[in-house]
N, C-alpha and C positions, 0 to 999 in steps of 0.2 A: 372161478371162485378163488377166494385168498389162499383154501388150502392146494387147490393147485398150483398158485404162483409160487410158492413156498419148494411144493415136491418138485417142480421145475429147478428150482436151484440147487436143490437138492440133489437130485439127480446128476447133474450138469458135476457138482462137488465131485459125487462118488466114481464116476464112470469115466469123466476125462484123463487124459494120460499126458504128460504130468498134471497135478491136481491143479486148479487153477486157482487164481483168485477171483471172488465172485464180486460184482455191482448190481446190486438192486438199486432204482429208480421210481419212488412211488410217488405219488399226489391224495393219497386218499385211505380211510379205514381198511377199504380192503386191499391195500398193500403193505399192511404192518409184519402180517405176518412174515412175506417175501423179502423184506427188508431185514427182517430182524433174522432171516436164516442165511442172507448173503454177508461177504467178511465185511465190506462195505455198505452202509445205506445210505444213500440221499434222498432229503423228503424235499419235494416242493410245497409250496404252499398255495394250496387249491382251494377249488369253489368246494369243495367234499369236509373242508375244514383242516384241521391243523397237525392231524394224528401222526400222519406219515414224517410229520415234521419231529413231534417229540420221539416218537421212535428209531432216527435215523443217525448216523454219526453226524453225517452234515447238512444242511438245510440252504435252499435255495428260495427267491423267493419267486424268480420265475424261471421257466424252463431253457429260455437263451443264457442264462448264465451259468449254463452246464458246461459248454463248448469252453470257459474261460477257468472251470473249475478245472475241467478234467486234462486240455491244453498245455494250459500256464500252471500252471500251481501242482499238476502231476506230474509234468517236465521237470520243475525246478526242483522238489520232494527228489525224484530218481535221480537225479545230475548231484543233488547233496550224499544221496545214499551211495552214492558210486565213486565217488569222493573221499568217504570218508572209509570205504571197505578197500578201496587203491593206498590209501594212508598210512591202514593197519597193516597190509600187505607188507608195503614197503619196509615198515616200521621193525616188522620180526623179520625181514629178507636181512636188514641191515646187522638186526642182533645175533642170528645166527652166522649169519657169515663173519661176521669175528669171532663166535667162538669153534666154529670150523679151521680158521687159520692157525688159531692160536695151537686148536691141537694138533694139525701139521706138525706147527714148529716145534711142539713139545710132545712129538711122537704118539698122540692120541695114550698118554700115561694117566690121564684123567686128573689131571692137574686142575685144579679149577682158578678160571682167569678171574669171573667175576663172584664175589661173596651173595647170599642169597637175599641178602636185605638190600642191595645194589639190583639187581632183577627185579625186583617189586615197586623199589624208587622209578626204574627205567619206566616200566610198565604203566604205572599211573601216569609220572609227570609226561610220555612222551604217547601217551592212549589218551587220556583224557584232557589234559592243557589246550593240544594244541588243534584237538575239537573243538572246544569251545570256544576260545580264540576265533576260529575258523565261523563258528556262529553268530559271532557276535562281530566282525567284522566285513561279512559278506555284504554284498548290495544288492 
């Protein structure tokens, strides 16, 4: 029944260790429920009509173009996300390690190297620029 499909991922949410992220797969009315309680839903578009499809984040319109959804296009989404969290990494490794040198040299007296409206310019122009950049010139 729908509401089983549903306490099925439900379940699945509450009790695994670490929490997971869930994928419902529906084609039909009675898997609106189960779609709309996983973090992800993909509705196909079946003989049962079109529900699972308004319901769902993403819509397919047959079931072989799951393999290219979930493949390609969830490959490429995690290679961007891993990318861009290596980026930010780097980003603050680089800004604190100058102002760790700095206060070596200056006996950690709390002398400050950079002014706080200079942190904030760093932060945007070199958090968000060269993201976008990076979005907008990918292939």
């Amino acid at each position: 029944s729908p509401l089983q499909k549903a306490l099925a991922i439900r379940l699945v949410k509450a009790h695994a260790t670490p929490t997971p992220l869930t994928l419902a797969v529906g084609d039909g009315a009675n898997d609106v429920s189960m779609i709309q309680e996983a973090d992800v839903g993909v509705g196909i578009y079946g003989r049962e009509g079109t529900q699972a499809m308004r319901a769902s984040d993403y819509s397919v319109a047959q079931f072989r173009f799951m393999a290219r959804l979930i493949l390609v296009h969830g490959r490429t989404y995690y290679r961007r996300v891993c990318t861009t969290f290596l980026y930010s990494f780097y980003k603050n490794i680089a800004m604190v390690m100058t102002l760790f040198l700095f206060g070596t040299d200056a006996a950690f007296s709390a002398a400050a190297l950079y002014d706080g409206w200079l942190l904030s310019v760093f932060n945007v122009l070199f958090t968000s620029m060269p993201i976008v950049a990076y979005g907008l010139c990918e292939v």
